[in-house]
C-alpha positions as CSV (number, residue, x, y, z in Angstrom):
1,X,0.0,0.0,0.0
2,X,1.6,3.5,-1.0
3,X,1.8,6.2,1.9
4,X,-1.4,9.0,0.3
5,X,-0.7,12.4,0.6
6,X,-3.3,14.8,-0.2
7,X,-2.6,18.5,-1.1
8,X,-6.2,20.9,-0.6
9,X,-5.9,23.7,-2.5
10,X,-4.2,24.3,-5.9
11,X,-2.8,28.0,-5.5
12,X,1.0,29.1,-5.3
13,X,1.8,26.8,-2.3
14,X,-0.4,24.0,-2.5
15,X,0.8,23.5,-7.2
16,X,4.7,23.8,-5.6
17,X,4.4,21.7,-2.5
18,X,2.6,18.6,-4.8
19,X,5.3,19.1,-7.4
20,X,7.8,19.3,-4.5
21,X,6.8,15.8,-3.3
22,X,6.7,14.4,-6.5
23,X,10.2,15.1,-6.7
24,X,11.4,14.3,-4.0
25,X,10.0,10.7,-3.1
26,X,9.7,7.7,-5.5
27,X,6.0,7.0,-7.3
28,X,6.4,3.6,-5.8
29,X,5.7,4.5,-2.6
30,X,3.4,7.2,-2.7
31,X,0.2,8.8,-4.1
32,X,-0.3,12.3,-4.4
33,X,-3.5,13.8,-5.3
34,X,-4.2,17.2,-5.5
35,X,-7.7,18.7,-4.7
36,X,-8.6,22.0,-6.1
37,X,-12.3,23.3,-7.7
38,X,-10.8,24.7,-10.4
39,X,-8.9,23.1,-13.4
40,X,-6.1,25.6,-14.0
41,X,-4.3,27.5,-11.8
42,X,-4.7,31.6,-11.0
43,X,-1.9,33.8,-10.9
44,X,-3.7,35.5,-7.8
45,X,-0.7,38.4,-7.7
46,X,-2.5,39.7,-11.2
47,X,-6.1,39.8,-9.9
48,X,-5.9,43.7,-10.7
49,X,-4.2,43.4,-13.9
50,X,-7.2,41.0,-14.6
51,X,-9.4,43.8,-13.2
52,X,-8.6,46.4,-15.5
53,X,-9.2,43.9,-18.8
54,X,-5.6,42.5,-19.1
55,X,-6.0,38.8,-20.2
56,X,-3.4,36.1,-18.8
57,X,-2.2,33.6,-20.0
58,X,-4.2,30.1,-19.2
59,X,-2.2,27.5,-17.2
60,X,-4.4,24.2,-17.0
61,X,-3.1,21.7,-14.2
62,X,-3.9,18.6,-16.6
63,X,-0.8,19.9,-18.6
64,X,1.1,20.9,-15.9
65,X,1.1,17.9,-13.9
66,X,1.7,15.3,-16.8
67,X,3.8,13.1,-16.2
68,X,4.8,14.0,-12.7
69,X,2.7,11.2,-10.7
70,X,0.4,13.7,-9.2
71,X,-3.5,12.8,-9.5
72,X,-5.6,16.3,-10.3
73,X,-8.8,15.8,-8.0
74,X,-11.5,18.9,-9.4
75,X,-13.6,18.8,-6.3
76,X,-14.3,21.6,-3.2
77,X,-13.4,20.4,-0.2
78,X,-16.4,20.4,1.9
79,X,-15.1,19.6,5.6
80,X,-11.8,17.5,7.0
81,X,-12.1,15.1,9.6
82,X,-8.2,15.1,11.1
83,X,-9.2,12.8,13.7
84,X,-10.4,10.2,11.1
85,X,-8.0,11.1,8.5
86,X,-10.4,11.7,6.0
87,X,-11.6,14.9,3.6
88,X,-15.0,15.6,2.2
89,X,-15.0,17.0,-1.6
90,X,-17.8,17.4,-3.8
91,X,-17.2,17.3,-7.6
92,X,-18.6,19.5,-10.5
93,X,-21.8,17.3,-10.7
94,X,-22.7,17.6,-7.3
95,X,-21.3,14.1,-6.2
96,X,-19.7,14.0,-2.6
97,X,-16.7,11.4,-2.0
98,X,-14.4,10.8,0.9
99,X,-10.7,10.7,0.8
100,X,-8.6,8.9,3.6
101,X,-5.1,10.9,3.7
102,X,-2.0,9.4,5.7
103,X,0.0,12.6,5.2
104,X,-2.4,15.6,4.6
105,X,-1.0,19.5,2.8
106,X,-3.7,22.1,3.7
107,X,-2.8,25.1,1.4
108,X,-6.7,26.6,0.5
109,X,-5.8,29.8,1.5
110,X,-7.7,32.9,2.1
111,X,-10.4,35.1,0.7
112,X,-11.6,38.8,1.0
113,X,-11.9,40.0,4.2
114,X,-15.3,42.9,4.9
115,X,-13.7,43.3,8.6
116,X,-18.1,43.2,9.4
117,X,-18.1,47.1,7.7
118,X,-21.3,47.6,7.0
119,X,-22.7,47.1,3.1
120,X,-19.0,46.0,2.3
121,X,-20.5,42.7,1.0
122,X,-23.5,43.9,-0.7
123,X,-21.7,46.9,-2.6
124,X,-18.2,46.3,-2.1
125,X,-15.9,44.4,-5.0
126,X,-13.0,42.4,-4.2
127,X,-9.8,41.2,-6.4
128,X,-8.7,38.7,-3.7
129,X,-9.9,35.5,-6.5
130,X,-10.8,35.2,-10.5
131,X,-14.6,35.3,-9.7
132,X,-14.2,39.1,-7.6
133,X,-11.7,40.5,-10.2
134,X,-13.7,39.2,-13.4
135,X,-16.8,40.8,-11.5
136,X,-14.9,44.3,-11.3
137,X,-13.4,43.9,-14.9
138,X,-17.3,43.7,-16.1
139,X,-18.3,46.8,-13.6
140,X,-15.2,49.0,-14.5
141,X,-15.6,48.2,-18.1
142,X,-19.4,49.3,-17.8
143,X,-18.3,52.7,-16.6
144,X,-18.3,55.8,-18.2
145,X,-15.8,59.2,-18.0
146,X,-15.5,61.0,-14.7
147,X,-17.3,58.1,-12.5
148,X,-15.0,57.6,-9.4
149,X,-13.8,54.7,-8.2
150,X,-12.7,54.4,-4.5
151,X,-9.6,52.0,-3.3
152,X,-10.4,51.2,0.3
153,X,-7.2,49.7,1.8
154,X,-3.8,51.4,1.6
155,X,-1.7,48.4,1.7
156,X,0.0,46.2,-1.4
157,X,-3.3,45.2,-2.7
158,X,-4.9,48.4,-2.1
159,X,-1.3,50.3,-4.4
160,X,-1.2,48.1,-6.9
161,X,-5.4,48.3,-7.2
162,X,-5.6,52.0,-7.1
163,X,-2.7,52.8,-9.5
164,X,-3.7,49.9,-11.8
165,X,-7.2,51.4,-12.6
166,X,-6.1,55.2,-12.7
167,X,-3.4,54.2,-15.3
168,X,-5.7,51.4,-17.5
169,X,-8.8,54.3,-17.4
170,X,-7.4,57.7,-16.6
171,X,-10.8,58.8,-17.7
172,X,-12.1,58.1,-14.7
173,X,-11.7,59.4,-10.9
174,X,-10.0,57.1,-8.8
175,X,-9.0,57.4,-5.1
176,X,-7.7,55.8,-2.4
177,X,-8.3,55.6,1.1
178,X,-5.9,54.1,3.9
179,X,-6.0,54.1,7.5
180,X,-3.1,55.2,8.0
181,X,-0.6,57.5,6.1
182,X,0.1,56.5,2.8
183,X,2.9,53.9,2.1
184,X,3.6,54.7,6.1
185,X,5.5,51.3,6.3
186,X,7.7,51.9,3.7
187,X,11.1,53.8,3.7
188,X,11.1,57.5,2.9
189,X,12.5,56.8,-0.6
190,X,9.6,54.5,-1.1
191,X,7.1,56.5,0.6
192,X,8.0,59.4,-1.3
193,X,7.9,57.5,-4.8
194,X,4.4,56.0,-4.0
195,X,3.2,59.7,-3.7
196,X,4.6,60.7,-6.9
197,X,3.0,58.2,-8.8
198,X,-0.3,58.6,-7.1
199,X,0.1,62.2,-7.5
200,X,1.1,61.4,-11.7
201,X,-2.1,59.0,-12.2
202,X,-4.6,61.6,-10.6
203,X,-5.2,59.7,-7.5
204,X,-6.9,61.3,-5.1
205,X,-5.4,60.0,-1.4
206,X,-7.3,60.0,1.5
207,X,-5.3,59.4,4.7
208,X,-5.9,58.5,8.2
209,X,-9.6,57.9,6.9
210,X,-10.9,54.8,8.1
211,X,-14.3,54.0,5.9
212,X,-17.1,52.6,8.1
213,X,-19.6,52.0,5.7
214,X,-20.2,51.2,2.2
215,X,-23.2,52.3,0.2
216,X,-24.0,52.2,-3.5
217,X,-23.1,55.6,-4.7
218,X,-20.5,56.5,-1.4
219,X,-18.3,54.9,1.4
220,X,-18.7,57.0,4.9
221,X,-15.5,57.4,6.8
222,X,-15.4,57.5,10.4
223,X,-15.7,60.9,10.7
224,X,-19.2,60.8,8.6
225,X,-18.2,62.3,6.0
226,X,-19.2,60.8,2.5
227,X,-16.9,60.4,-0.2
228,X,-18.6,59.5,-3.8
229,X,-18.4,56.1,-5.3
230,X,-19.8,54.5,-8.0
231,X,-17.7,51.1,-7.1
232,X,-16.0,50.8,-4.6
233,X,-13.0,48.2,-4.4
234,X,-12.4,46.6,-0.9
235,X,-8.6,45.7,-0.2
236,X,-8.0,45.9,3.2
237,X,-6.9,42.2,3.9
238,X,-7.6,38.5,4.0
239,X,-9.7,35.9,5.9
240,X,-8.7,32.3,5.4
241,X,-10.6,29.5,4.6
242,X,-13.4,28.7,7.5
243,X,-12.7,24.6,7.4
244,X,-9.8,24.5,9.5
245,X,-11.8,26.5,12.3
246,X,-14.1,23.5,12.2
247,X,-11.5,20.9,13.1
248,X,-9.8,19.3,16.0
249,X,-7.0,21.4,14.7
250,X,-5.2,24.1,17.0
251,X,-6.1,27.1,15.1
252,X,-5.7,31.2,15.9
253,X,-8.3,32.9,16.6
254,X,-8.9,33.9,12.9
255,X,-9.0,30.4,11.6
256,X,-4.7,30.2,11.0
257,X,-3.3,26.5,11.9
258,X,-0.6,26.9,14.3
259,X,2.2,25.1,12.8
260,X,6.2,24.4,14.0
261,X,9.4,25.8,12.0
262,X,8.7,22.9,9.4
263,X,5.1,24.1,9.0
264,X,3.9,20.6,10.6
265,X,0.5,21.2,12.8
266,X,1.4,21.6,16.4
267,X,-1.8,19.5,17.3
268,X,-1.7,17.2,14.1
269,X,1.2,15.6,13.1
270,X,0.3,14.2,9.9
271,X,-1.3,17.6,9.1
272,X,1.0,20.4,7.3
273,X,-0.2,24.4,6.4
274,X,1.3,26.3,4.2
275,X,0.8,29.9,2.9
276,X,-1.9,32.1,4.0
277,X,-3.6,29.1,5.9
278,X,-0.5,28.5,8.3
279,X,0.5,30.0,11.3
280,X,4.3,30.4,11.1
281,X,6.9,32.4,13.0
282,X,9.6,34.2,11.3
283,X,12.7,36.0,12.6
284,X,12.5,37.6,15.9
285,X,9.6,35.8,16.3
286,X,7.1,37.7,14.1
287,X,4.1,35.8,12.7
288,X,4.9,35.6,8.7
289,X,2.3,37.9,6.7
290,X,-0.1,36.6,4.4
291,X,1.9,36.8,0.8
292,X,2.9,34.9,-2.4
293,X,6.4,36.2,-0.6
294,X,5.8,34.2,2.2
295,X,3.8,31.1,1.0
296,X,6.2,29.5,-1.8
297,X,9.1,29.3,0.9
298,X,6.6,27.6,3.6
299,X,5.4,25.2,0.9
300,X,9.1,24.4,0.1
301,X,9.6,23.5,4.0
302,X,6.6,21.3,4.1
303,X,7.5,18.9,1.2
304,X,11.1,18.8,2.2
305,X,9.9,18.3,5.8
306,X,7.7,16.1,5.0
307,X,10.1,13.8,2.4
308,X,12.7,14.0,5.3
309,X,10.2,12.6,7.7
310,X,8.7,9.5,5.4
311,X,11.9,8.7,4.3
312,X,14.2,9.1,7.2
313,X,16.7,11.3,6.1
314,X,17.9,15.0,7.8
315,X,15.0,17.6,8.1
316,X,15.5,21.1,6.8
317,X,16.8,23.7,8.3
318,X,15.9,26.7,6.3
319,X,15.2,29.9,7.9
320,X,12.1,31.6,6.7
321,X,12.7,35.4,5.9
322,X,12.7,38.2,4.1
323,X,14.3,40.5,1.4
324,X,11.8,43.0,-0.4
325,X,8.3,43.6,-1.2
326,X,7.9,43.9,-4.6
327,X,5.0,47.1,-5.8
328,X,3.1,47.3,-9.1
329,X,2.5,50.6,-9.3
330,X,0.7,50.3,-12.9
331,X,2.7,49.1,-15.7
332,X,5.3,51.0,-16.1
333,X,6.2,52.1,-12.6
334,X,7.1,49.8,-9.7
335,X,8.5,50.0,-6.1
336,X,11.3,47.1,-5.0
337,X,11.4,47.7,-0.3
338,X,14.0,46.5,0.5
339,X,13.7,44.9,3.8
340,X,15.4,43.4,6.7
341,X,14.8,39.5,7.8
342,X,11.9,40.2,10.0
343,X,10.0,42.2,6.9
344,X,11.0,46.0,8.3
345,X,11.9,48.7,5.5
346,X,15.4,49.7,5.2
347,X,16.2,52.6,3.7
348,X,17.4,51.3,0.6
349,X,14.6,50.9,-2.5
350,X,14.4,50.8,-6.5
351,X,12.2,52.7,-8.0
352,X,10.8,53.2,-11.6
353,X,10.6,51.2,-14.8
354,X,13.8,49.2,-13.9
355,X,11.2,48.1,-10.5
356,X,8.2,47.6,-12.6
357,X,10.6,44.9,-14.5
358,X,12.2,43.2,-11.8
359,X,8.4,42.7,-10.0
360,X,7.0,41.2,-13.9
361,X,10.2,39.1,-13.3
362,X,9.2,37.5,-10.0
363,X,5.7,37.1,-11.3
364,X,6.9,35.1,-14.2
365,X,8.9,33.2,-12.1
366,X,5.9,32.3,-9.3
367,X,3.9,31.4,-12.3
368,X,6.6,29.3,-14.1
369,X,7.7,27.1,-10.7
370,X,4.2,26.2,-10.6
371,X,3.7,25.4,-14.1
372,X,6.7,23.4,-14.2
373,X,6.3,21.7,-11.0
374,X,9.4,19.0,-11.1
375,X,11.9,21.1,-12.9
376,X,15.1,22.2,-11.2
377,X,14.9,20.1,-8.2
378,X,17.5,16.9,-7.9
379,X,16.5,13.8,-9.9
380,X,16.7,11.8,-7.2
381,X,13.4,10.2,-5.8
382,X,13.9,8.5,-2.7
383,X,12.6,5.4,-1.0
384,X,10.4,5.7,1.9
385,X,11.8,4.2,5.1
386,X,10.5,0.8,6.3
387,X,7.2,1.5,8.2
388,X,5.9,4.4,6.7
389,X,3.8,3.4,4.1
390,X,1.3,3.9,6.0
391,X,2.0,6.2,8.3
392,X,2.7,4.3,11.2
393,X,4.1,6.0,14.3
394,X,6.5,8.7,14.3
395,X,9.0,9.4,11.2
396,X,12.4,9.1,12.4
397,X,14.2,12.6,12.3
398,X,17.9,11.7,11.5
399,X,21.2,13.5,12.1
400,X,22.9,14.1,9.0
């Protein structure tokens, strides 16, 4: 009987940690299966590109995982059962089925998050998936000259939203509005860029405004005062998937799996998070931000982790940190932070078209280590140690 490993979720983290596995341990041995609803996979970082009427290029998991010895499951995972070992899916037809797992990957992420603000999810749109950024691309397209749009959220979604539109349709009357000071995280260089940009694209910035609730024509700040929206766009942050909250699984208070330095459930030993759904502390002891930045590197440590466990060899020892946060700011301007190990501006920054390039450069990377899921890893597929087939008892952690 092979050791089954099932991967939930099909997005950065949960396409690299499969295709990690495959790699890493022999098809002998194991069965992966991959469960996603969807039968190609979304470059999520582009939602707003998407938004604005920019088409991308179609990556279908059939052709991606050829060949590799993962199984492609097109199901929604319905509910896990980690005490049992099992997951619930239910398929395009409305059939339900129940997997048994002995090693299980959660990576389904996180969604939109309307932070209970009144009217958000009645008016508001979102560009956190495909379905909330194909919704906007139909609304914006449907507007005419000198109807405003309003970018509630001033962090890297919220930037890269707001400048997106106002450079795609600079007929129209875009603004912002962040919470705090815009770009107030960033390092004067960067701050001072942002600005310059907005300030170039006709962006209207409100700061310190915290919006309280969204109508169909406005948002209302804190403050009560209205400010005019025909759509509104809703970027203010992420909520993760609800089913790990319904588990036996330690969890945060918003749903986040607790998970060790090898992003191995602190409750659930046979249950791995990765990206936004994880838990994970970073240097100086920081929780690790929900990010593309920070998911590929925890899916890397789970599947390495994970191979290390099954087939008794040394576990990784791979830091988790930091360099830069990479900024669309439009097309042809970008914004490269540099940043410590812990995710704190320095002072240092790249600015410009040269930054606009370097971030279309990590994109294309992201989407091409997903879409070629077994490439540039060593050959070698090892053997799983005697007893773990299964899953029996604990993996044996070796020295080197």
């Amino acid at each position: 009987m092979k050791h089954r490993i099932i991967v939930l979720g099909a997005g950065y983290t949960g396409a690299i940690a499969a295709g990690r596995l495959a790699r890493r341990l022999h098809g002998d041995d194991v069965a992966i299966t991959l469960v996603n609803a969807e039968p190609d996979f979304v470059e999520r970082v582009r939602m707003h590109q998407l938004a604005v009427g920019q088409d991308l290029r179609p990556r279908h998991f059939g052709e991606m995982f050829a060949g590799t010895g993962v199984e492609l499951k097109l199901a929604k995972v319905t509910g896990v059962d980690v005490d049992r070992r099992t997951v619930a899916v239910s398929d395009t037809t409305g059939g339900t089925e129940e997997l048994a797992y002995d090693t299980l990957v959660y990576a389904l992420g996180s969604s939109w998050n309307t932070q209970g603000v009144p009217g958000t999810a009645e008016h508001a749109h979102e560009i956190a998936g495909r379905p909330g950024a194909l919704r906007l691309r139909e609304r914006l397209a449907g507007l005419g000259a000198g109807q405003t749009v309003v970018v509630v959220g001033g962090g890297l979604t919220g930037l890269e939203a707001a400048t997106e539109i106002a450079e795609a349709r600079p007929d129209l009357d875009v603004a912002l509005a962040a919470r705090g000071a815009l770009g107030d995280w960033l390092s004067p260089k960067g701050r001072g860029h942002v600005r310059r940009v907005c300030d170039g694209l006709g962006i209207t910035v409100h700061e310190h405004t915290a919006v309280t609730a969204v109508g169909t024509d406005r948002v209302t700040t804190a403050d009560g005062t209205d400010i005019p929206a025909t759509v509104t766009v809703w970027t203010t942050g992420f909520a993760v998937h609800p089913i790990a909250r319904d588990t036996a699984l330690e969890v945060t208070g918003t749903g986040r799996i607790i998970v060790d330095g090898t992003m191995r459930s602190v409750s659930h030993p046979d249950v791995y998070a990765v990206g936004d759904a994880a838990m994970a502390m970073g240097p100086a002891d920081k929780p690790l931000r929900m990010s593309c930045a920070t998911g590929t590197p925890t899916a890397w440590q789970a599947a390495d982790a994970i191979a290390a466990r099954l087939t008794g060899t040394k576990l990784p020892n791979t830091p988790l940190r930091y360099f830069n946060q990479c900024i669309s700011l439009g097309r042809r301007e970008g914004l490269i932070q540099y940043v410590t190990a812990d995710d704190r501006s320095v002072r240092a920054a790249l600015t410009g078209r040269p930054a606009a390039l370097y971030k279309e450069l990590i994109c294309k990377g992201a989407a091409w280590s997903v879409a070629n899921p077994t490439i540039g890893l060593p050959t070698r597929r090892r053997r799983i140690a005697r007893g773990r087939i299964t899953g029996e008892g604990a993996a044996v952690e070796a020295s080197a």
